[in-house]
PLY file of the C-alpha trace (Angstrom):
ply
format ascii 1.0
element vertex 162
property float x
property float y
property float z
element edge 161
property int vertex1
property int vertex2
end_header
148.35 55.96 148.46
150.47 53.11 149.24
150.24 50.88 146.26
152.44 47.55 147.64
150.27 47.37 150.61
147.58 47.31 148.08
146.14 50.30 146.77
142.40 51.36 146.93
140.65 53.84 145.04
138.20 55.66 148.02
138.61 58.72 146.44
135.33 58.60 144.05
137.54 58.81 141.27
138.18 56.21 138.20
139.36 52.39 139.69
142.57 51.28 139.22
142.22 48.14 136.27
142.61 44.70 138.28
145.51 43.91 135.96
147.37 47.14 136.59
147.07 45.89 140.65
148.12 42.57 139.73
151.62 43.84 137.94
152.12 46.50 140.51
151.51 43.62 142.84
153.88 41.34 141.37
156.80 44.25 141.04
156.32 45.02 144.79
156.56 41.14 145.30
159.86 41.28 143.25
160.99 44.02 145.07
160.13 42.30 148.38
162.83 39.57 146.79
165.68 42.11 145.35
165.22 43.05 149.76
165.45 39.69 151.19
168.61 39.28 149.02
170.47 42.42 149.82
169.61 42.03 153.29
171.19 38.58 153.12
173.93 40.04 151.24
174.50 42.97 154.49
174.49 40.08 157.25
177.09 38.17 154.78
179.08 41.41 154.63
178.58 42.25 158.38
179.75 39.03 159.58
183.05 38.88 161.73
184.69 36.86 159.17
185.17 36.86 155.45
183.21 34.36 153.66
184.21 35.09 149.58
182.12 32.09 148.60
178.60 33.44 150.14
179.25 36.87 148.92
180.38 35.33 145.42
176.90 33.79 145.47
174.69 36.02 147.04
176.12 38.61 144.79
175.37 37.32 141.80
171.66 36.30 142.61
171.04 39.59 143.60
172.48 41.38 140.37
170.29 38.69 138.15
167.49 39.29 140.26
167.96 42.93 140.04
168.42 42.38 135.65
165.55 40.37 135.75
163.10 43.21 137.51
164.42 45.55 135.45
164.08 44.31 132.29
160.18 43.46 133.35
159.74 47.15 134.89
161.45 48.61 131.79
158.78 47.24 129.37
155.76 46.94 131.99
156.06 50.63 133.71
158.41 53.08 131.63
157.29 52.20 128.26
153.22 52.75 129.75
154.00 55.85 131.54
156.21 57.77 128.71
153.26 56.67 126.16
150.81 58.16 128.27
150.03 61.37 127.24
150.18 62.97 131.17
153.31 65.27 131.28
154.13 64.58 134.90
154.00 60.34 134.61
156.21 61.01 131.65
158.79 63.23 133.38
158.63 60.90 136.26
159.15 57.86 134.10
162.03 59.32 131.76
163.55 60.69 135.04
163.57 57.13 136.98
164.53 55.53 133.70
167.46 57.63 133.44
168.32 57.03 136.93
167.62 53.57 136.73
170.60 53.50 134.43
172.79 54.88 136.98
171.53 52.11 139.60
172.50 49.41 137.17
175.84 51.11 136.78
176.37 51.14 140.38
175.65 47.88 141.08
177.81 46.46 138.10
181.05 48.75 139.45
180.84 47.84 143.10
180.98 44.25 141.69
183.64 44.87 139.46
185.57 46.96 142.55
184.92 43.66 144.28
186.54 40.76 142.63
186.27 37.51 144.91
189.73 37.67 145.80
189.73 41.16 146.85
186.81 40.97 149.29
188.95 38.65 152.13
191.92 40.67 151.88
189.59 44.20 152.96
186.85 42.61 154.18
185.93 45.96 156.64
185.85 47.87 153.45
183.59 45.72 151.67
181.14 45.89 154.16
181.09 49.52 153.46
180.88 49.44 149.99
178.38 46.72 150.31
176.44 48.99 152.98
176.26 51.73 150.56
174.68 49.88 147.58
172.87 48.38 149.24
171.16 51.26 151.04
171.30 52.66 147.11
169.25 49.64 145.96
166.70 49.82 148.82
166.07 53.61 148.20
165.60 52.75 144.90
162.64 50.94 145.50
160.92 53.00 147.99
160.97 55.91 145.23
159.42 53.50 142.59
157.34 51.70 144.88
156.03 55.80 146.23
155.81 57.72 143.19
156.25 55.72 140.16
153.96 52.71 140.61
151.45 55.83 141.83
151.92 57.35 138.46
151.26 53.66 137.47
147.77 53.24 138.95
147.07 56.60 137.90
147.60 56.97 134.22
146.11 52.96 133.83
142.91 54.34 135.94
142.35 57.05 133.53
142.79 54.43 130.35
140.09 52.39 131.61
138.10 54.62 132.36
138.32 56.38 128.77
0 1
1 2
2 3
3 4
4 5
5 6
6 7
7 8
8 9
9 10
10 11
11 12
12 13
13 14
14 15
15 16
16 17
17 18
18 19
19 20
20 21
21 22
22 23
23 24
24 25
25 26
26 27
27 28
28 29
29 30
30 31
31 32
32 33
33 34
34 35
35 36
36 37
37 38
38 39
39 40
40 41
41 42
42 43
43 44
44 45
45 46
46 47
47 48
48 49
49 50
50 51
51 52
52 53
53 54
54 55
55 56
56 57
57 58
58 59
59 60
60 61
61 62
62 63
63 64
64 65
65 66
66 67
67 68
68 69
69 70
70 71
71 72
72 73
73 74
74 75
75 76
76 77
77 78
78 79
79 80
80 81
81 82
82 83
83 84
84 85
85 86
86 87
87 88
88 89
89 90
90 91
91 92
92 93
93 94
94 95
95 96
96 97
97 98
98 99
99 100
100 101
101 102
102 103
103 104
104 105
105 106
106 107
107 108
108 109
109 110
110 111
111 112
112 113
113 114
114 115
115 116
116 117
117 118
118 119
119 120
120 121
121 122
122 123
123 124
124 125
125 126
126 127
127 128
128 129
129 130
130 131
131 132
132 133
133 134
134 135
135 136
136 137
137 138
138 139
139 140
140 141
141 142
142 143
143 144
144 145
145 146
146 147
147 148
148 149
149 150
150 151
151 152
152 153
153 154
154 155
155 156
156 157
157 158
158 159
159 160
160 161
């Protein structure tokens, strides 16, 4: 049940709350934005020549927008699903929460491995490093975007329908 391509319930079972779609709608939209800007952030890192200022910049809108999300996620997502009462949306949630920790880690070391002045002088291994979080970051979301939000619908379906 793909839920960022808009989920529907055509199961017979309980229907998902509108304003359960519309967050799960807005976090896929965020998500769709955390993409655009690691993608920009690969074709920066990809290029034939070292531009520190781009990365410098790109970089840092993609961490905020990555803080941002996951502040918003943290409160709108983990904090419904480990109150839920269903064992398997809260072992999903403490699970991605946990790893969600490690994510944030991630992110913050490869830009702390990666000071400004660093990236021009090994530009071929910054693209590496930068391919590899970013293909971290990305995974990230399809695994929240397939299970989590799913749990999402889910336990919000049952709650309305209580």
């Amino acid at each position: 049940m793909p839920l960022c391509g808009l989920y529907v319930n055509d199961s017979g079972g309980p229907r998902v709350h509108l304003g359960t779609m519309t967050l799960i709608a807005e976090l896929c939209a965020e998500h769709r934005q955390v993409e655009e800007q690691a993608r920009l952030l690969l074709r920066i890192a990809d290029a034939e020549c070292p531009d520190s200022a781009m990365v410098a910049g790109t970089r840092w809108r993609l961490a905020q927008m990555l803080h941002d999300h996951c502040i918003r996620e943290d409160h709108a997502v983990y904090d419904r699903l480990l109150d839920s009462g269903d064992p398997a949306a809260i072992a999903h949630a403490e699970h991605y929460r946990e790893d969600h920790g490690g994510i944030a880690r991630s992110v913050a070391g490869y830009i702390a491995a990666w000071p400004v002045t660093r990236i021009g002088q090994e530009w071929q291994a910054f693209g590496a490093a930068t391919r590899a979080t970013v293909a971290a970051i990305l995974e990230r979301i399809r695994l929240e975007e397939r299970h989590l939000y799913g749990h999402l619908a889910r336990v919000e379906a049952r709650r309305a329908a209580a």
